[in-house]
C-alpha positions as CSV (number, residue, x, y, z in Angstrom):
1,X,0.0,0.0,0.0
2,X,1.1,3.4,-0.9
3,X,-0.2,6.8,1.0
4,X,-1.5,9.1,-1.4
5,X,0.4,12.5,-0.9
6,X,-0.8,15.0,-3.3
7,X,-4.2,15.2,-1.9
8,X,-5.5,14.7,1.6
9,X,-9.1,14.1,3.1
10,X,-8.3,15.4,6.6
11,X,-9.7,12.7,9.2
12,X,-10.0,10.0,6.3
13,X,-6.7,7.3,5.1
14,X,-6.3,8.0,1.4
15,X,-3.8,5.0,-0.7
16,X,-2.9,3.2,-3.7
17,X,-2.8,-0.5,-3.4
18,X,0.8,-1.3,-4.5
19,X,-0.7,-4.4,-6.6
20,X,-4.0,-2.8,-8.4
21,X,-5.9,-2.6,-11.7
22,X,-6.3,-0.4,-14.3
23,X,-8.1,2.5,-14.5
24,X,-5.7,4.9,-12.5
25,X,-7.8,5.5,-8.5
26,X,-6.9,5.5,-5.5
27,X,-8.9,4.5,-2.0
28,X,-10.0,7.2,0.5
29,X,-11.7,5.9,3.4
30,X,-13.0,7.5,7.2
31,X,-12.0,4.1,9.2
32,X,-14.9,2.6,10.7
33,X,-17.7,4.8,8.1
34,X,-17.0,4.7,4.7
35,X,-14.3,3.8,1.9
36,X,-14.6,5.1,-1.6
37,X,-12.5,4.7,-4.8
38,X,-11.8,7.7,-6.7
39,X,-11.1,7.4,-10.7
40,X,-8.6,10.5,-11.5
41,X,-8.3,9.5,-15.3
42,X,-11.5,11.3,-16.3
43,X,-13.0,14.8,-15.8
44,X,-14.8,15.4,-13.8
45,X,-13.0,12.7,-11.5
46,X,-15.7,10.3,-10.5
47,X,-15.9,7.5,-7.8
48,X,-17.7,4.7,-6.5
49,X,-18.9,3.6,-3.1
50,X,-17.0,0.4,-1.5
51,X,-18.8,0.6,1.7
52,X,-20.6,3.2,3.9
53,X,-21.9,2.6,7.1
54,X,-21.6,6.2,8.0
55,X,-22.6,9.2,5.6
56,X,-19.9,10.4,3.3
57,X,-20.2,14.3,3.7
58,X,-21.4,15.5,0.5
59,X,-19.8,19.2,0.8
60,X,-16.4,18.0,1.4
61,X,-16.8,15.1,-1.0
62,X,-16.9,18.0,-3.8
63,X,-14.2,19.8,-2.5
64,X,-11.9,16.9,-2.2
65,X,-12.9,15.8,-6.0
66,X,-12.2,19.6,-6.8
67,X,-8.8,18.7,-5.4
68,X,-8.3,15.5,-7.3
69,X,-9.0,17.4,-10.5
70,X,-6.2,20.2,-9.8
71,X,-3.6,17.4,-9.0
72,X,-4.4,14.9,-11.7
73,X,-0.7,15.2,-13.3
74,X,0.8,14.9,-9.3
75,X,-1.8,12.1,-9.1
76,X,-0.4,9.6,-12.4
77,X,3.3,10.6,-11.4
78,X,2.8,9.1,-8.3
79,X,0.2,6.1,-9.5
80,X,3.5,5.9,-11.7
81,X,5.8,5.4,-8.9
82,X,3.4,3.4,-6.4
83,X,2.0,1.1,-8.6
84,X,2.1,-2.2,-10.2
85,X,-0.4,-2.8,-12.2
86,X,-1.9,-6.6,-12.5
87,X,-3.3,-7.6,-16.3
């Protein structure tokens, strides 16, 4: 597992999984509530629920995607660097 270090989700753990699949994301998860996976190869970014027992805040949700979108280049450099992608 890799920490994701160009964007942060304060409160919330946010990785690559050092062994993963194609199309480029990476996990962002508030331990305990929710863990999403967030596809940065397309624009807007998009993502898709893994598990939520708590609510995923909407607001910040956005803001964090907002985020995503500004750092896409920072994001496939260190996809790049972090990952090994299984075929």
């Amino acid at each position: 597992m890799g920490k994701v270090d160009c964007v942060r989700w304060p409160g919330c753990e946010v990785w690559f999984w050092a062994n993963d699949h194609r199309e480029p994301h990476f996990h962002v998860a508030s331990p305990g509530n929710w863990e999403i996976r967030v596809f940065f190869g397309t624009e807007p970014p998009h993502y898709d629920v893994l598990w939520e027992v708590g609510r995923i805040p909407r607001k910040q949700l956005k803001r964090f995607l907002n985020d995503v979108s500004k750092n896409r280049e920072a994001l496939y450099l260190e996809w790049d660097e972090k990952v090994v992608v299984e075929d």
